[in-house]
N, C-alpha and C positions, 0 to 999 in steps of 0.2 A: 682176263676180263669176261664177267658173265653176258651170255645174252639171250633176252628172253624172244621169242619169234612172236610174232601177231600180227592181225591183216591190219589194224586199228590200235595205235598210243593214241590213247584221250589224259590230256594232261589236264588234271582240275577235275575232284569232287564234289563240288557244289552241284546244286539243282542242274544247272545246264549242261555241264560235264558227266556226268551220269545220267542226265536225259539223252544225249548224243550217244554214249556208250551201249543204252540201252536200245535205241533205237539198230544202230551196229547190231548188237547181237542177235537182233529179231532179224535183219537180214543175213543173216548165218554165217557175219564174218566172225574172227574170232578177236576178242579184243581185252585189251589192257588198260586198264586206270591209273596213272600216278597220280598220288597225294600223298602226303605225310600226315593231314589230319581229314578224312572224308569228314562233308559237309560242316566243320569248323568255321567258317568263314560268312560270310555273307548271310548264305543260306539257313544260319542257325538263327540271326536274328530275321527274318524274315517272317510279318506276316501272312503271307501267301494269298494277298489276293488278286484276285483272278479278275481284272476291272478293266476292259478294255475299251467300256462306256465312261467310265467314271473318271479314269487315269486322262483321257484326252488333254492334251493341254495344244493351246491355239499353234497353229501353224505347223501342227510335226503332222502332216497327212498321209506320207509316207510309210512312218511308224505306224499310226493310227490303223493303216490295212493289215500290216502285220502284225500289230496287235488280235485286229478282229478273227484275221484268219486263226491266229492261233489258239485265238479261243477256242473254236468252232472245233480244234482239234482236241481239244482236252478232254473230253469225256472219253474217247477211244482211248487216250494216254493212260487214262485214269485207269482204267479198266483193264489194259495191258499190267500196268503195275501193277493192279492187285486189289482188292478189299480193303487194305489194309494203308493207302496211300494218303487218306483224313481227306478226298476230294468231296465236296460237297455244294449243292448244286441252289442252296439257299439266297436269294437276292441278295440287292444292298438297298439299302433307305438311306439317302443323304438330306440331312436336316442341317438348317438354318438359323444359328442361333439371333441375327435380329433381321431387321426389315432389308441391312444390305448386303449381310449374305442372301438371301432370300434373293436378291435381284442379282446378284453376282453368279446365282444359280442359272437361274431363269434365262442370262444373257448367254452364258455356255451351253445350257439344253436347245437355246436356237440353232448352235454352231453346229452340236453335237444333231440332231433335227436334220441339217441342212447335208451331213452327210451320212442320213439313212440310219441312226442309232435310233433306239427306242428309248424314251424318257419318260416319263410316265409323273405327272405331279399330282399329289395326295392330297388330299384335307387334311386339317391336325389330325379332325377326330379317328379318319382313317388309318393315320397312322400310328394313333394309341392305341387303337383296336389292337393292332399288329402288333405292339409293343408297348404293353401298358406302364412299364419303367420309365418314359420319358417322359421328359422335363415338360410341365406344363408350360411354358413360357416361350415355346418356341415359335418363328418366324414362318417354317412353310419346311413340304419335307415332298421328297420325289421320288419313286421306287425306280430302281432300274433291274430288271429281272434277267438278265445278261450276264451280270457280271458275277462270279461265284465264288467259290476259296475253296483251297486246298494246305494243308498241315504242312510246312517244307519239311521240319525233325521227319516226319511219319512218310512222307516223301522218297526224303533222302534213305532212310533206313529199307525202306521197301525194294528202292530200287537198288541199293545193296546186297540184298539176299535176292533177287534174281540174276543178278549179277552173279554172283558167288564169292567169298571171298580166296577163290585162287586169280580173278580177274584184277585183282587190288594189288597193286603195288607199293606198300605205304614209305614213300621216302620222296624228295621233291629233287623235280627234275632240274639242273644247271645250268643246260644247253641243248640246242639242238645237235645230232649226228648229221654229216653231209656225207654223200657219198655218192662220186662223179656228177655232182652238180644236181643233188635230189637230196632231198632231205629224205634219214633213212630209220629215223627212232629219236631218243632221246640218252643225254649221257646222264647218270645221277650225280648227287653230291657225291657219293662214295665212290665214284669212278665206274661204277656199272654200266652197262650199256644195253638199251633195250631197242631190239631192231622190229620193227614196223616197215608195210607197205605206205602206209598213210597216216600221218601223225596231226592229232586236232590240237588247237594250245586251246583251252577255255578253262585257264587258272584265273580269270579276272583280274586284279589288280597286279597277281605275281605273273603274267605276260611281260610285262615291262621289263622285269627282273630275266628272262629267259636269254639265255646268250647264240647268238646263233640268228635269230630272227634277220628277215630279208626285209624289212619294214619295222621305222620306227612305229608304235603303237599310241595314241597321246591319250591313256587314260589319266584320269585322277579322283580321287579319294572323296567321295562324298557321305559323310557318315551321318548315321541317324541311331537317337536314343528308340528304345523299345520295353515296354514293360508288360508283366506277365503277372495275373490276378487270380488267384482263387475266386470262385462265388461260392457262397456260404447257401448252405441249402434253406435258407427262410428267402432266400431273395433270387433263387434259381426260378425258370431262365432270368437273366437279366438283359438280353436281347438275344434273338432267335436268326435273326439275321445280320450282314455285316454291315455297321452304322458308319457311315464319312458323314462330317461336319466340320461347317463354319462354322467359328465363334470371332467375334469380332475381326474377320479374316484371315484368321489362323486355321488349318486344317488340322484334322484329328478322325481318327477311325479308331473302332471297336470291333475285334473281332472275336466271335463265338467259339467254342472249341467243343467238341463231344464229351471231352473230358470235364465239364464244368468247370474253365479257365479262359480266358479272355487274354486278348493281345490288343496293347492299346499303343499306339505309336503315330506318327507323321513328321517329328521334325529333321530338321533337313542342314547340317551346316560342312563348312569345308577349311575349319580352324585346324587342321592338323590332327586333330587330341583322337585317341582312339578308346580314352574315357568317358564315362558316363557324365553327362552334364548336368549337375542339379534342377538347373534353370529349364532345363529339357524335361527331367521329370516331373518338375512342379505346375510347367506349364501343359503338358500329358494330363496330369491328373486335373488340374482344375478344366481347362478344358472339355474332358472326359464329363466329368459333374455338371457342369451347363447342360450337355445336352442327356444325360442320363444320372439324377443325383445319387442315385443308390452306388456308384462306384465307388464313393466315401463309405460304402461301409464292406469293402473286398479285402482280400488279404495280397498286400503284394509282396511276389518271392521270387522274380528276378528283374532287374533293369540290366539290358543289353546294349553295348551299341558295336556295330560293325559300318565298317568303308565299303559299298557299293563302288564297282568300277561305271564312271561318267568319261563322255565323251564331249567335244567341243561343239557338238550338234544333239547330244542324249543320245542317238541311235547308235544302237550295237555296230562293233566291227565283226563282219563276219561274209565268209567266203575264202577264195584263194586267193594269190599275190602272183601279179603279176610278174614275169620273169623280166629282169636286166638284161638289156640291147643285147645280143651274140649268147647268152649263154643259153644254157639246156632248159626245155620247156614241155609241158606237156600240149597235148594237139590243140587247145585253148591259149597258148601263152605264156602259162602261168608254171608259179617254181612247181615240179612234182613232187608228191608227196605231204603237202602242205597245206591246210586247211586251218582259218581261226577263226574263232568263236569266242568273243569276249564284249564287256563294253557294255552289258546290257541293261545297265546301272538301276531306275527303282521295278523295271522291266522283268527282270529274269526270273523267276517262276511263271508268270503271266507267258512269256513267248519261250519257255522249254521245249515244248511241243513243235512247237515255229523252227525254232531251231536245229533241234534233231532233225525234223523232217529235209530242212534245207542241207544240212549234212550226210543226211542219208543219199540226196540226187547226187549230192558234188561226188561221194563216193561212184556213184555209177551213172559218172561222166555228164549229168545233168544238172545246169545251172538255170535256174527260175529268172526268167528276166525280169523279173518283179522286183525283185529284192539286189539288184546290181548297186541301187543306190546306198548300199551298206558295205561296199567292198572295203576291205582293211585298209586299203592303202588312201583315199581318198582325202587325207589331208596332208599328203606325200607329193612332193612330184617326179620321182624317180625311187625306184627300188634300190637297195643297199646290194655292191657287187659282190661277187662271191669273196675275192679278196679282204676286201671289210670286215666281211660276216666270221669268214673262218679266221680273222687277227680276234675279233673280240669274242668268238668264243675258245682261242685258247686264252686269253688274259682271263676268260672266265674259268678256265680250268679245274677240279678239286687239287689240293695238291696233298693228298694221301688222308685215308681216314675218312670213319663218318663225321660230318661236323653236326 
């Protein structure tokens, strides 16, 4: 049986698994990525916006900080990762396609107002200046200068090649290793075994699937259509910065690419299907043309949908697990060796930065009391004992062979 050594297994290369890794490496541990497909998952369809003004939604206050914070930490992320990360620091203008989004706005910017965000509401005229492609017909539109986007494809690939590819392990991990009561790496499908000091799970929805786990995890599958547009250079820019809108209370965003491509998505369902939904793109696209007509004349070449991992609250699980009555613990309580990171459902590029960072303290024994209210186990009420754990991770065992 092979085994690779590292101070750091980070299982999962999506945006937040390779933000966590990287953040690892910059503190000069040495670390390891399993995936079988880097950023395949989530992270591919992801518009990447960076909204932690705009994303608010009533009563998550908690999130809401840890949003903000992480915003505030993006620009260093950005800059860490390179030139070449697609971070860009251009507002958003949320527009109004009649008089009740308009008000629907306006009642959120008091909430958003009341706890210290900046909202800013425009005139039309102000805001054609800004953007002479929209729709003469709209309702009311409000900058918020906060909220900014960043490319995940250009993201992911960036933080890639800092990484290196001898830090990538491309095959998916089965279970966790235990060893005297610590979690000690991870075993692969192939029977491999990769030994680690500290192993992160922040595979997203494939958490679930990880055998071995001290804690059930309750994500579930929240997928969203995404579509991707050419603009035709007679009608370049076609917005300059990233557009959220109402239309008859339906959301929709536009987002700008350097490359003269546009990502246009918001809807939101939890049928199962991990196909594209017609009715998804048709209401993408007419939507889109409300608030910007000229999108009927783009060339579109891809529709995406990918499952976001959601929780029974939306806030990520993330932190350590508490250890089971009598067994081995680290000077906190919690199993050694064990750190997760998942859950961060339409969240994770927005809190990558959030994340890493809070991964980076747990590595050196620092837990932010800020963010306790995210602990993995907290829709638990007892951790799973070692007995448990190690029956279902040999039921999960490979039994010979790559599958």
């Amino acid at each position: 049986m092979e085994e690779v050594h590292a101070d750091v297994i980070v299982v999962g290369a999506g945006v937040i698994g390779l933000g966590i890794a990287w953040e690892a490496a910059r503190s000069g541990r040495r670390v390891t990525v399993v995936d079988p497909a880097p950023g395949s998952g989530a992270s591919f369809a992801a518009a990447g916006m960076l909204a932690a003004v705009s994303e608010y939604h009533y009563q998550e206050e908690q999130l809401l900080e840890f949003m903000v914070h992480s915003a505030a930490l993006w620009p260093g992320f950005a800059a860490s990762a390179g030139p070449g990360c697609g971070y860009l620091s251009t507002p958003t203008l949320c527009l109004a396609g009649d008089a009740a989004d308009r008000q629907a706005f306006a009642d959120l910017r008091s909430v958003q107002q009341a706890h210290g965000l900046d909202v800013r509401p425009l005139t039309l005229r102000e805001a054609r200046t800004r953007e002479p492609l929209l729709a003469p017909a709209l309702a009311g539109a409000f900058e918020i200068e906060a909220d900014h986007q960043v490319d995940p494809r250009r993201l992911v690939a960036a933080l890639l090649a800092r990484l290196g590819v001898e830090s990538v392990v491309r095959a998916r991990a089965a279970r966790l290793a235990w060893d005297g009561g610590r979690v000690a790496g991870v075993v692969l499908e192939d029977g491999r075994e990769l030994r680690a000091a500290e192993t992160v799970v922040a595979n997203g929805l494939g958490a679930r699937d990880l055998a071995g786990l001290p804690v059930s995890l309750p994500l579930r599958p929240v997928y969203g259509d995404v579509l991707r547009l050419r603009v035709p250079a007679r009608v370049r820019p076609l917005v300059t910065a990233t557009v959220r809108g109402l239309v008859r209370g339906r959301p929709v965003y536009i987002v700008p690419r350097e490359d003269g491509t546009v990502v246009i998505g918001a809807t939101q369902r939890e049928d199962g299907s991990d196909a594209v939904s017609a009715g998804g793109v048709y209401e993408l696209l007419r939507d889109a043309q409300a608030l910007v007509p000229a999108v009927a004349e783009l060339e579109l070449y891809e529709t995406t949908a990918r499952a976001r991992p959601g929780t029974p609250d939306n806030a990520p699980l993330l932190g350590r697990v508490p250890a089971a009555a009598g067994e081995a613990h680290d000077g906190a309580g919690c199993v050694p060796g064990l750190i997760v990171a998942t859950g961060f459902f339409r969240h994770g590029v927005l809190l990558t930065p959030g994340a890493a960072s809070v991964c980076r303290g747990l590595l050196e024994g620092v837990a932010d009391p800020r963010w306790q209210g995210f602990r993995p186990d907290r829709f638990t009420s007892t951790t799973r004992p070692l007995a448990e754990r190690s029956a279902a991770a040999r039921s999960a065992a490979p039994q010979g062979g790559i599958r």
